[in-house]
GUMIBA-31847 format. One record per residue: residue number from 1; residue in three letters; z, x, y of N, C-alpha, C in turn. Coordinates in steps of 0.02 Angstrom, whole numbers. Example, Ala and Ser with C-alpha at 12.3 -4.5 7.8 and 13.67 -1.06 7.14 Angstrom:
! residues 2
(node 1 Ala (390 660 -284) (390 615 -225) (390 660 -165));
(node 2 Ser (354 642 -112) (357 684 -53) (394 645 2));
//
This chain:
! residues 326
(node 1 Unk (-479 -597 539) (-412 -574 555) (-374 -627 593));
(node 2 Unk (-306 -605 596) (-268 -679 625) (-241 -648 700));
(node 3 Unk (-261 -683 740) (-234 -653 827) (-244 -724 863));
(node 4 Unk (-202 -741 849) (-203 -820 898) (-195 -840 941));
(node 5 Unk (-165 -785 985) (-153 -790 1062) (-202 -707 1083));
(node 6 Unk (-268 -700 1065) (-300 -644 1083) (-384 -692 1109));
(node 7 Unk (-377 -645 1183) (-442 -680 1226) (-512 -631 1186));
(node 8 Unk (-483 -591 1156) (-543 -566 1134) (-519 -499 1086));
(node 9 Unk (-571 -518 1031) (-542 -451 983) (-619 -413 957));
(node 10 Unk (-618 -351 982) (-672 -309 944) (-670 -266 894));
(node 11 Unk (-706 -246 847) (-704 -198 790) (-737 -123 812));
(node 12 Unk (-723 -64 807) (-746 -19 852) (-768 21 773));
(node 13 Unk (-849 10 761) (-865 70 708) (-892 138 722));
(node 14 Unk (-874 190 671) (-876 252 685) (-916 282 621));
(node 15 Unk (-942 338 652) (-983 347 595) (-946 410 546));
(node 16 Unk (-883 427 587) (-849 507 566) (-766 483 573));
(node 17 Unk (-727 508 531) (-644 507 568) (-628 520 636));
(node 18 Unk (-676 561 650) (-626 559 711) (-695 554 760));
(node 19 Unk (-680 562 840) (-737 571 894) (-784 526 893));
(node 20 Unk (-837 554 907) (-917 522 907) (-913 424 957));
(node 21 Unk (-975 407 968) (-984 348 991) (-960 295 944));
(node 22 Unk (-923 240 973) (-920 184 924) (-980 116 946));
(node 23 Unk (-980 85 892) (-1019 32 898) (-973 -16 900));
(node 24 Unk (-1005 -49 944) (-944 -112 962) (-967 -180 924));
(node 25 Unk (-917 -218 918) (-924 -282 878) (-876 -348 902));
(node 26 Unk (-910 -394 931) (-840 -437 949) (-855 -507 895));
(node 27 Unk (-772 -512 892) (-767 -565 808) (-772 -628 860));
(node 28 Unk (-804 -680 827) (-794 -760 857) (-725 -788 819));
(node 29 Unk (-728 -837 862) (-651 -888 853) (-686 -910 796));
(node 30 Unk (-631 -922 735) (-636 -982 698) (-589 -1009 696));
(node 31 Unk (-540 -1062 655) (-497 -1100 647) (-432 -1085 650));
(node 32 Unk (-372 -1110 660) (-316 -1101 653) (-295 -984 694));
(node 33 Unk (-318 -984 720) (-296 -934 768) (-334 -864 716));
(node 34 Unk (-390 -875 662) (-415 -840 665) (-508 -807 672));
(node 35 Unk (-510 -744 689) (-560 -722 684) (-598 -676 638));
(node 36 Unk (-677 -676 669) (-714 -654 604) (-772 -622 623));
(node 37 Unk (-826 -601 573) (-888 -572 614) (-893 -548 533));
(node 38 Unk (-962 -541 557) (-1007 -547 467) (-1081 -484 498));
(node 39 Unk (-1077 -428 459) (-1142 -406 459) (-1172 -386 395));
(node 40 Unk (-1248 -390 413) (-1274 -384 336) (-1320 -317 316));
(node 41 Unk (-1262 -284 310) (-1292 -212 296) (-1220 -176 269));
(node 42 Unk (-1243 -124 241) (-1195 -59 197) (-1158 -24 255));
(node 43 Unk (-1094 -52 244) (-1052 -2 287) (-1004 24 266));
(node 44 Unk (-1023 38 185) (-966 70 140) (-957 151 172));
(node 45 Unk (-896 166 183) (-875 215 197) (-891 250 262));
(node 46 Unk (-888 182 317) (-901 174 405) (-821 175 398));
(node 47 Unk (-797 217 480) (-757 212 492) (-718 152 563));
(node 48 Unk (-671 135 560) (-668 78 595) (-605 69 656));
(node 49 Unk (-594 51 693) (-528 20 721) (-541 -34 755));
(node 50 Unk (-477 -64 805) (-489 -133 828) (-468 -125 893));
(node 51 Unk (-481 -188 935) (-460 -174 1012) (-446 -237 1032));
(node 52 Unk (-383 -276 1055) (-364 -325 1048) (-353 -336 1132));
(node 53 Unk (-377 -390 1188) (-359 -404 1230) (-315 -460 1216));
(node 54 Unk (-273 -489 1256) (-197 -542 1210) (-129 -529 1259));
(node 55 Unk (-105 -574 1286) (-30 -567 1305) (7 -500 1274));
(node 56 Unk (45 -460 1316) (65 -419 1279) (28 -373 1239));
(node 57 Unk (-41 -347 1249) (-72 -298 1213) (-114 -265 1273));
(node 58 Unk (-121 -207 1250) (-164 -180 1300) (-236 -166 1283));
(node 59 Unk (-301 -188 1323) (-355 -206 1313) (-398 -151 1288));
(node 60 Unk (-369 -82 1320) (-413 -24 1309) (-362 18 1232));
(node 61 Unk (-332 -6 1225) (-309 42 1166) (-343 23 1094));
(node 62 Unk (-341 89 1042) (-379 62 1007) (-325 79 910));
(node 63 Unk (-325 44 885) (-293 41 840) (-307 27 769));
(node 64 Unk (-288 33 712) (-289 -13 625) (-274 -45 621));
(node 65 Unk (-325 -79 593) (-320 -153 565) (-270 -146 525));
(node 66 Unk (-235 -206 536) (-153 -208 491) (-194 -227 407));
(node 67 Unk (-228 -249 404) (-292 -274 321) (-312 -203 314));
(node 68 Unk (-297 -168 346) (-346 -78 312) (-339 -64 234));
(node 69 Unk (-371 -71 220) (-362 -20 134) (-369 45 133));
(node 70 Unk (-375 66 185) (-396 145 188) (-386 182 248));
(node 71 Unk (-342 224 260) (-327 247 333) (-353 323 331));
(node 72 Unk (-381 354 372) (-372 426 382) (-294 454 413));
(node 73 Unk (-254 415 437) (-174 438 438) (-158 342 482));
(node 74 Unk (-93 361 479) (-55 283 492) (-77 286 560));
(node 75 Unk (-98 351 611) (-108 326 665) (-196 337 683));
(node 76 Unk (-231 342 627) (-307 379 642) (-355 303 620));
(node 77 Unk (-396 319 590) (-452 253 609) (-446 218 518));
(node 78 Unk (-456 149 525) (-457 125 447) (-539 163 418));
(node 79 Unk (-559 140 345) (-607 136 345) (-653 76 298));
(node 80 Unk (-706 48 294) (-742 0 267) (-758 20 178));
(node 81 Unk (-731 -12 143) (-751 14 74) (-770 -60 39));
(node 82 Unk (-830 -8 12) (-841 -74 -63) (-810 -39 -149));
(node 83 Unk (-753 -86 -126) (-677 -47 -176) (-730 -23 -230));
(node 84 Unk (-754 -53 -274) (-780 -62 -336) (-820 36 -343));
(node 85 Unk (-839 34 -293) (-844 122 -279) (-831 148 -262));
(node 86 Unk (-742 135 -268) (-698 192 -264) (-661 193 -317));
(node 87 Unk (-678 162 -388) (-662 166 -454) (-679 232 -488));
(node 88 Unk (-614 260 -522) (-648 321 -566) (-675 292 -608));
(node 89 Unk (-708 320 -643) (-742 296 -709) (-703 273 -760));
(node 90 Unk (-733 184 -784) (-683 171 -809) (-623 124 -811));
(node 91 Unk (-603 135 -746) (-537 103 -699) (-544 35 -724));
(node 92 Unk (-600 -20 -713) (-591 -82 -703) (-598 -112 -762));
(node 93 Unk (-601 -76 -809) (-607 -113 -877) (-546 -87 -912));
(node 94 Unk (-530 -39 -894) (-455 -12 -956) (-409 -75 -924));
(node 95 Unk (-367 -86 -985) (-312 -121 -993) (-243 -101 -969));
(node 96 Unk (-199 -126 -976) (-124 -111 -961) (-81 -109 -1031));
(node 97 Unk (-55 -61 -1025) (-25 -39 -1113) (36 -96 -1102));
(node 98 Unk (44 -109 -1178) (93 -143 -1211) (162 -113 -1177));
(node 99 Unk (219 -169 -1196) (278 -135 -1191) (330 -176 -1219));
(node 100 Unk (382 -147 -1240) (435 -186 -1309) (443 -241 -1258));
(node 101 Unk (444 -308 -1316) (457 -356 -1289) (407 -410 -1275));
(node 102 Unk (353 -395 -1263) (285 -410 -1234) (263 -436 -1294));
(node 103 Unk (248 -522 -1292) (217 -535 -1346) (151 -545 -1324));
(node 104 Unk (109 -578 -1412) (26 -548 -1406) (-12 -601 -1345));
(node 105 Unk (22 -648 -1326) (-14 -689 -1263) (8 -656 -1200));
(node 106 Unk (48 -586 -1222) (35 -548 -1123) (119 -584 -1109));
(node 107 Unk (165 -662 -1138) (210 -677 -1090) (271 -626 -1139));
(node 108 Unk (310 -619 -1080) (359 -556 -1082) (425 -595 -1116));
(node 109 Unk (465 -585 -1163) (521 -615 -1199) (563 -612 -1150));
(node 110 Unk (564 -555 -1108) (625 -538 -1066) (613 -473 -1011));
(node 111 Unk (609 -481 -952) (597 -414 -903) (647 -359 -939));
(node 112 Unk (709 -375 -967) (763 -315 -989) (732 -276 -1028));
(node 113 Unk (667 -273 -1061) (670 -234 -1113) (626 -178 -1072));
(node 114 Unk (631 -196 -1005) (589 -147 -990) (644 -99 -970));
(node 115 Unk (597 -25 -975) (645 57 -974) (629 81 -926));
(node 116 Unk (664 82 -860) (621 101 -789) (651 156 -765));
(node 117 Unk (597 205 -768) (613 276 -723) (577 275 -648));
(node 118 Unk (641 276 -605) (612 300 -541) (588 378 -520));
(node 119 Unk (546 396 -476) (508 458 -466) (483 443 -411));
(node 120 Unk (479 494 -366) (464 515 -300) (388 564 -304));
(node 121 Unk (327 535 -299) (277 583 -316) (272 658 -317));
(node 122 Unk (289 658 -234) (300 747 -232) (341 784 -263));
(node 123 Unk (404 751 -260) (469 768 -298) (436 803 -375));
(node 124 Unk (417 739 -424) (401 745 -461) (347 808 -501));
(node 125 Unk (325 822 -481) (272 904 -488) (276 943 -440));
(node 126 Unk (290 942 -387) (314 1005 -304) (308 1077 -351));
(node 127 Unk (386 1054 -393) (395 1130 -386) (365 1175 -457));
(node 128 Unk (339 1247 -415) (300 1284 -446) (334 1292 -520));
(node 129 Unk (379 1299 -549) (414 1293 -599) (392 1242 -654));
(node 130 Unk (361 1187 -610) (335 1124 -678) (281 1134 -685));
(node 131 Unk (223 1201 -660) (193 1205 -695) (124 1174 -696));
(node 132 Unk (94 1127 -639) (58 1064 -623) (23 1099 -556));
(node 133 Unk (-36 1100 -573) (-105 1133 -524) (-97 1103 -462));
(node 134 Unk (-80 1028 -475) (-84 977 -387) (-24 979 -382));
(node 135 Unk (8 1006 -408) (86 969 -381) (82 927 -292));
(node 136 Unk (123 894 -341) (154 859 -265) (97 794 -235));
(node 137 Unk (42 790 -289) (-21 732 -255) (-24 696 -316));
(node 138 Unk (-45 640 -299) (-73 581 -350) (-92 626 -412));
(node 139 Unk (-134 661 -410) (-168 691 -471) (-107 742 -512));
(node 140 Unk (-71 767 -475) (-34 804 -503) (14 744 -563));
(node 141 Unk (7 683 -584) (25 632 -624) (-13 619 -668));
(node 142 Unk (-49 659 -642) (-114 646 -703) (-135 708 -771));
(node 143 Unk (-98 769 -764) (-92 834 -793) (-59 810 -837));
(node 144 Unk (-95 825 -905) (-73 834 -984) (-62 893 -1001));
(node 145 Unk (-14 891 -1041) (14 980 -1050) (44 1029 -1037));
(node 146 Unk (72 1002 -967) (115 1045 -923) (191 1070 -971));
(node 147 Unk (206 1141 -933) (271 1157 -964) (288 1219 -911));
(node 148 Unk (352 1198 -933) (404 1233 -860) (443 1313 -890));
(node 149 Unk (485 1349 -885) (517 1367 -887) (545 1341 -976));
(node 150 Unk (550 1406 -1030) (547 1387 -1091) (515 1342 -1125));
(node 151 Unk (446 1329 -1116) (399 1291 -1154) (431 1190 -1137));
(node 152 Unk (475 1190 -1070) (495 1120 -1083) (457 1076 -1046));
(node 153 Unk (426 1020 -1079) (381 978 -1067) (396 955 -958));
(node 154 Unk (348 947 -932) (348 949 -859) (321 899 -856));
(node 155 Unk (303 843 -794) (253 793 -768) (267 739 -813));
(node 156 Unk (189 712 -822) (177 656 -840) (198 668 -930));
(node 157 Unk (190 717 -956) (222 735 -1034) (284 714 -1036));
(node 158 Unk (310 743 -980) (413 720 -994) (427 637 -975));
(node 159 Unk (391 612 -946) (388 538 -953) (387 503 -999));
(node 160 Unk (327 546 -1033) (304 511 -1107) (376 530 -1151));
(node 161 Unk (385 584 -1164) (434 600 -1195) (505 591 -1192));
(node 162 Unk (515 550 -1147) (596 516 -1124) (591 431 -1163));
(node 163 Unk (516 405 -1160) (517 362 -1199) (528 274 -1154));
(node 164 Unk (539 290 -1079) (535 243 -1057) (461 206 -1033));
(node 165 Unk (452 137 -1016) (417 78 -994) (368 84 -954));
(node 166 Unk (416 96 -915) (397 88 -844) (400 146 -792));
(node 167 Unk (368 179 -746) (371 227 -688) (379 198 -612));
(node 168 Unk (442 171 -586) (441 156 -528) (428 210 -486));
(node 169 Unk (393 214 -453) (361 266 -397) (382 240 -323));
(node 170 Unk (410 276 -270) (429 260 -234) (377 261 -208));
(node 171 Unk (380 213 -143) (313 205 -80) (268 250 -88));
(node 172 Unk (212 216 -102) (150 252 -72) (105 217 -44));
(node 173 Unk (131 157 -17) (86 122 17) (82 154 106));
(node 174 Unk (35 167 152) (44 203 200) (103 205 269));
(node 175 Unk (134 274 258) (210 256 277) (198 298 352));
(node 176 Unk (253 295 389) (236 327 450) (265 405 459));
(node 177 Unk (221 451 459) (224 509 434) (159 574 470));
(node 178 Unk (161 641 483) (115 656 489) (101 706 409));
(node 179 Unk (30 667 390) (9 662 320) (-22 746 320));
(node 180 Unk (-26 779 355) (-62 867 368) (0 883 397));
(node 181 Unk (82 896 376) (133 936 379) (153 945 318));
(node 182 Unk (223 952 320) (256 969 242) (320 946 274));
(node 183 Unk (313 902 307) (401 865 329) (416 809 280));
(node 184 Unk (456 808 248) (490 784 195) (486 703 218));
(node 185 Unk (462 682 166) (470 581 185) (469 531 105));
(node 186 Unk (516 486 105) (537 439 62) (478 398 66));
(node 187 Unk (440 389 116) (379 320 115) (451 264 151));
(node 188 Unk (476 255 163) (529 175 173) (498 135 246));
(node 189 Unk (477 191 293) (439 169 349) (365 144 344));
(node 190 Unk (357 105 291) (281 91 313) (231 61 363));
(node 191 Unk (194 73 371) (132 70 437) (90 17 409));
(node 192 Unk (52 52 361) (-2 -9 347) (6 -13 260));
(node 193 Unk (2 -85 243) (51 -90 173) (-27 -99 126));
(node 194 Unk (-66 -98 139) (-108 -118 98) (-183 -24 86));
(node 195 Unk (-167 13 120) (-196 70 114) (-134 111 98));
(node 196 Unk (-171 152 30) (-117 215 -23) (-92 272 44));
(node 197 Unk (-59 295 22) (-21 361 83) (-83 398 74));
(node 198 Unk (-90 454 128) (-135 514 116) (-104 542 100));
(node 199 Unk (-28 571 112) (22 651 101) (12 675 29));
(node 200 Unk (0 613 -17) (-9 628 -72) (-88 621 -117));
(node 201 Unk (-136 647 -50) (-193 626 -70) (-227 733 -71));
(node 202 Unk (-315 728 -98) (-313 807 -100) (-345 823 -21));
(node 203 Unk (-375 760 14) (-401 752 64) (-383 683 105));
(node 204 Unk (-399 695 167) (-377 632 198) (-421 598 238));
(node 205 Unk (-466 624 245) (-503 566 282) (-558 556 283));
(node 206 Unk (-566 518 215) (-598 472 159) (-563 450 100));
(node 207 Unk (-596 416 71) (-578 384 16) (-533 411 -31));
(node 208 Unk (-531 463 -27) (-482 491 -88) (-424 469 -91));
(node 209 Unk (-386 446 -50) (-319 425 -73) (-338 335 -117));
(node 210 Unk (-377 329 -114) (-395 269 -147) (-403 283 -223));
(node 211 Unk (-461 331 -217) (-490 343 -296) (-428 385 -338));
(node 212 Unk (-389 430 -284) (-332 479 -338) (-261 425 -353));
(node 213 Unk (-252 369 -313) (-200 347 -331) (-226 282 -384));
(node 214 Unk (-290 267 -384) (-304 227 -444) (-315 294 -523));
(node 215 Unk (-341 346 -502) (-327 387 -547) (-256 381 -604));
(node 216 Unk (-219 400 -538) (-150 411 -561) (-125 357 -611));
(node 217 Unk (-141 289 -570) (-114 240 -606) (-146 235 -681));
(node 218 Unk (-210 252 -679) (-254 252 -745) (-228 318 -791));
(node 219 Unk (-196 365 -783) (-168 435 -815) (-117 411 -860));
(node 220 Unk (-63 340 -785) (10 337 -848) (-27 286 -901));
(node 221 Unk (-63 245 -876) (-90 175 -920) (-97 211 -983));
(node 222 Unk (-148 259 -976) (-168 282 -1042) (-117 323 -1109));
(node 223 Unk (-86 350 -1056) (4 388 -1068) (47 316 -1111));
(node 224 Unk (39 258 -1105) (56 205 -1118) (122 192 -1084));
(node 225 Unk (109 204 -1013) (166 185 -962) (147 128 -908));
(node 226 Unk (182 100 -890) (163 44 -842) (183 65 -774));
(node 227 Unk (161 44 -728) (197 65 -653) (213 15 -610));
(node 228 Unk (264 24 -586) (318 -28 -535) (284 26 -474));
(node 229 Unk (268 -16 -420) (270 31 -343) (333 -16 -288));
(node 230 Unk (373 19 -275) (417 24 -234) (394 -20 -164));
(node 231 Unk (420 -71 -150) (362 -97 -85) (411 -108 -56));
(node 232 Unk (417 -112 31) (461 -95 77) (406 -164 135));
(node 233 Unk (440 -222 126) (360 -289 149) (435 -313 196));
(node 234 Unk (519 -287 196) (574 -321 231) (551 -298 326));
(node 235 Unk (528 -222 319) (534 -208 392) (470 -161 402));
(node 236 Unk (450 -157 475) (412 -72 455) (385 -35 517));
(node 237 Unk (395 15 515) (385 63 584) (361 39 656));
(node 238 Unk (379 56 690) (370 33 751) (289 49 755));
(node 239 Unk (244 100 715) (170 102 719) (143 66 708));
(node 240 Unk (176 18 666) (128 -60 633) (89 -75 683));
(node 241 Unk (45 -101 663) (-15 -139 696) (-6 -234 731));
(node 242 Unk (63 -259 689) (41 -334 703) (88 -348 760));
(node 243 Unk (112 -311 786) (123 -335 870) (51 -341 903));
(node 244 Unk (8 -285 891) (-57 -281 914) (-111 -333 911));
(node 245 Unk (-97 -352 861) (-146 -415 835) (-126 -477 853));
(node 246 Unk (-51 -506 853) (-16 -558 849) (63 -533 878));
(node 247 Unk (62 -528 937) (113 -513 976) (181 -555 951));
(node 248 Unk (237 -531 916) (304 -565 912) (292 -615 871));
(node 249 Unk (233 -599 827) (217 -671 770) (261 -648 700));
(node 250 Unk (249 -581 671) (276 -564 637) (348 -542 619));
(node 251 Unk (378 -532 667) (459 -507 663) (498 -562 683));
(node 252 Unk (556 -539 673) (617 -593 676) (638 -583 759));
(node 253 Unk (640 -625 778) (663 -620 869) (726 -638 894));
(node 254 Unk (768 -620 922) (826 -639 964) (815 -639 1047));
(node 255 Unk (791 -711 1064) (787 -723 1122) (836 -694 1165));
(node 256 Unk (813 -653 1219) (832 -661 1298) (881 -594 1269));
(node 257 Unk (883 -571 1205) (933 -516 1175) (906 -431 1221));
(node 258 Unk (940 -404 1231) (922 -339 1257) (886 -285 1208));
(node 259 Unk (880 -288 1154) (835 -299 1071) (821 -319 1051));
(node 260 Unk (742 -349 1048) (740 -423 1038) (721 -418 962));
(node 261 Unk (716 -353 927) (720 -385 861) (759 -376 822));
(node 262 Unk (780 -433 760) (812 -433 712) (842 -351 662));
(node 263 Unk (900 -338 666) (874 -256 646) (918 -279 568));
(node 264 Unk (925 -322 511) (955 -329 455) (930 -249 404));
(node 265 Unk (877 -242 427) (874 -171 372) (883 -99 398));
(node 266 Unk (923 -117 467) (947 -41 495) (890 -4 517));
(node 267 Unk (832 -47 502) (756 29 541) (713 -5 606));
(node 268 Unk (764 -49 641) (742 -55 714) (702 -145 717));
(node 269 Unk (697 -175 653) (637 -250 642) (657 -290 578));
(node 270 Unk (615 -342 572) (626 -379 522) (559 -410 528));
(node 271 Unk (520 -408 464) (459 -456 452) (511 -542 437));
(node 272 Unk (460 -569 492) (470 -643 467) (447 -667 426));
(node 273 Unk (466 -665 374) (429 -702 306) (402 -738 302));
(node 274 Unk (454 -789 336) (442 -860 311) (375 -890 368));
(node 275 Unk (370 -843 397) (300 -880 455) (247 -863 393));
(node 276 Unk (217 -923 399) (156 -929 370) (107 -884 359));
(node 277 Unk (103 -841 409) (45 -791 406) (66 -727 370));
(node 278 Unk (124 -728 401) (186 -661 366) (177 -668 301));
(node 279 Unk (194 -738 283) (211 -742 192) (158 -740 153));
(node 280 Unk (63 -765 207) (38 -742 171) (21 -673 143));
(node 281 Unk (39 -626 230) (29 -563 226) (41 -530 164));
(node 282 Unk (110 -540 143) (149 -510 90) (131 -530 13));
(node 283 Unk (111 -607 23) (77 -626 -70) (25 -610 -57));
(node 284 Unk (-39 -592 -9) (-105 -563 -39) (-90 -487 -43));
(node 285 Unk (-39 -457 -15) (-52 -392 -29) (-22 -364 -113));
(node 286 Unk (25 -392 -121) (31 -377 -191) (8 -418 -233));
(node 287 Unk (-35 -471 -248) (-90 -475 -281) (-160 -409 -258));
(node 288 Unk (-163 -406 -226) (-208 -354 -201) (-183 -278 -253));
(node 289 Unk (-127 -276 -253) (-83 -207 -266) (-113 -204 -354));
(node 290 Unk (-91 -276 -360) (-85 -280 -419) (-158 -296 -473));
(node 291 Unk (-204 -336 -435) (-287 -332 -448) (-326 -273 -446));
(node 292 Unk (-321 -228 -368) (-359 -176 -357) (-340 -134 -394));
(node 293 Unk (-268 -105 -386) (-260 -47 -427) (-215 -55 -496));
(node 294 Unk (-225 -119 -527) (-181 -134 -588) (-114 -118 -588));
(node 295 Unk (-65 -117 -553) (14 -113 -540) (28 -176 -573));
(node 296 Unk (62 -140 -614) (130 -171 -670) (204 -218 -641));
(node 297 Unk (220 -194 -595) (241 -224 -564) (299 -191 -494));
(node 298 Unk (332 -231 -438) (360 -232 -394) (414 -222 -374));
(node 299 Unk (449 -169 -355) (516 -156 -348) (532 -178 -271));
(node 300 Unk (555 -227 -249) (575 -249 -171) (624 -222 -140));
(node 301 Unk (620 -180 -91) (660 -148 -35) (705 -193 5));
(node 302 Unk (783 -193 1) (799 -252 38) (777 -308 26));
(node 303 Unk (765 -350 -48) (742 -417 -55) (776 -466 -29));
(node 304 Unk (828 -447 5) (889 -509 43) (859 -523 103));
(node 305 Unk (802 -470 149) (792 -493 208) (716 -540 203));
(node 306 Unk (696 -532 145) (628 -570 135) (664 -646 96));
(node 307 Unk (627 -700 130) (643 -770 98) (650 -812 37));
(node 308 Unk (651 -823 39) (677 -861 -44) (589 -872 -75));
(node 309 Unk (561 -914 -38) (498 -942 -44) (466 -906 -62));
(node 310 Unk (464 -864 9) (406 -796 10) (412 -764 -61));
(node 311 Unk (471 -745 -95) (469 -704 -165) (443 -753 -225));
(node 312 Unk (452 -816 -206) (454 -863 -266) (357 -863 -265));
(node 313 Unk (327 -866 -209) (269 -866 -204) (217 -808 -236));
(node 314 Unk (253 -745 -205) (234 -679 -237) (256 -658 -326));
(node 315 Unk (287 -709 -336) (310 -705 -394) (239 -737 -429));
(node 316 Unk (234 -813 -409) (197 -840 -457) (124 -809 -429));
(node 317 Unk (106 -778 -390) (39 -737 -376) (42 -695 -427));
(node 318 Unk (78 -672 -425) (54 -580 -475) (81 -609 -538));
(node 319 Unk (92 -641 -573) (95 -670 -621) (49 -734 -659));
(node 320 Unk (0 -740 -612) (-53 -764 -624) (-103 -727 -640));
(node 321 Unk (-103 -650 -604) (-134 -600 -597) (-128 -566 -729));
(node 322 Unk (-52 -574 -721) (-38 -561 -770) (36 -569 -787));
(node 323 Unk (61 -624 -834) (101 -648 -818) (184 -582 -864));
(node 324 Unk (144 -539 -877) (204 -493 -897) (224 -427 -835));
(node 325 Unk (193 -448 -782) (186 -405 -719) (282 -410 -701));
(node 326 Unk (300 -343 -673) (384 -364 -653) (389 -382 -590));
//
């Protein structure tokens, strides 16, 4: 992990979401301001957080790793997975369907020919009327057959049947929210960008929001739809983790200002892109987005407050990944 002005950083494992004793772990220094720690044993599906002593952090609090792939909620404990078994059956070998335009070496004639419908997960199956057992969760995208009110096609059918590309899905990367209410949320606040939301998971604390939102993505693939995820990498909730880790490394700062951060996207911050660690933050996670759970491609939130570079970088990442990715 990267904490470069931290006198000491520990990993706190758990054997349950919540309570119980943790086992403590302290990472050694390695190079350029980051740390590490290596054990050699199965700790697939150990639960985890971190504890950062550091200018500006407080020594006893305990928090997510901003790298989490897996949260029990934006403010509860990450957890340790060996991804590869959290694949439905299947997942890592199916392909990504064709789409007009797309010639037979994968490169794309033109992004225009793609047909992009945006959708809001819950939005999308909620209501009892469409007819869809999960409504309102990852899986509920995954129901063949649904019908509403006069036999008219509902869900993932009326997708198919409108005839477009692509399914931009708004945020579901983990947003700041309490994931066990029913209070209405867009995802735009995200917490930790690299673990799926729970709100739209059937359980939360374990793996399932991992395995149902690679589901999902595997439901439209086969549907012969591609998916854009909505990513929000300009700003993000004051719960984030990388003040914690790296105090004032990540955001945009206005010295000696009575606010000291940058507010260009109106929600209180601004990721600094262009810092090195930032920009890598943002190209491994959507290669990540786009490897782990096969995403088609990237719809950018506010792409004016993220850098020129930073996009040109993330560009040629996930397009290495597969170069007809949007």
């Amino acid at each position: 992990m990267f904490a470069p002005t931290a006198r000491k950083v520990e990993v706190l494992l758990y054997e349950g979401p919540t309570g119980g004793e943790a086992r403590v772990v302290e990472l050694k220094r390695e190079d350029r301001g980051t740390l590490s720690a290596t054990l050699e044993e199965d700790l697939h599906g150990r639960y985890y957080t971190l504890r950062v002593e550091a200018p500006g952090t407080h020594p006893k609090h305990e928090f997510i790793d901003p790298y989490s792939r897996c949260n029990t909620a934006h403010d509860g404990r990450g957890m340790v997975l060996d991804m590869r078994r959290t694949d439905p059956a299947g997942f890592r070998e199916h392909s990504r369907p064709a789409f007009a335009g797309v010639t037979k070496d994968g490169t794309p004639n033109s992004p225009e020919d793609a047909i992009i419908y945006e959708a809001h997960i819950r939005d999308f199956t909620i209501h009892r009327s469409a007819g869809v057992r999960r409504g309102g969760k990852y899986l509920g995208l995954t129901e063949r057959g649904t019908r509403g009110p006069g036999g008219v096609r509902t869900g993932l059918d009326h997708l198919v049947e409108l005839g477009v590309t692509h399914v931009q899905l708004m945020p579901f990367q983990d947003f700041d929210n309490d994931e066990g209410a029913d209070t209405y949320n867009w995802g735009y606040m995200p917490v930790h960008f690299n673990s799926p939301e729970g709100w739209y998971a059937t359980k939360r604390d374990d793996a399932s929001r991992v395995t149902e939102a690679k589901r999902m993505v595997a439901a439209l693939h086969e549907a012969g739809l591609r998916v854009i995820l909505d990513v929000v990498y300009n700003h993000t909730s004051s719960a984030a983790s990388f003040d914690r880790t790296a105090p004032f490394y990540f955001y945009r700062l206005r010295p000696f200002a009575e606010s000291p951060y940058w507010n260009g996207s109106g929600c209180g911050n601004e990721m600094r892109s262009e810092a090195p660690m930032a920009r890598r933050f943002i190209v491994d996670s959507c290669r990540y987005w786009a490897e782990e759970y096969k995403l088609d491609g990237f719809r950018f939130d506010l792409m004016g407050l993220v850098d020129r570079d930073t996009m040109a970088e993330v560009a040629r990442a996930v397009h290495a990944v597969d170069p007809s990715l949007l």
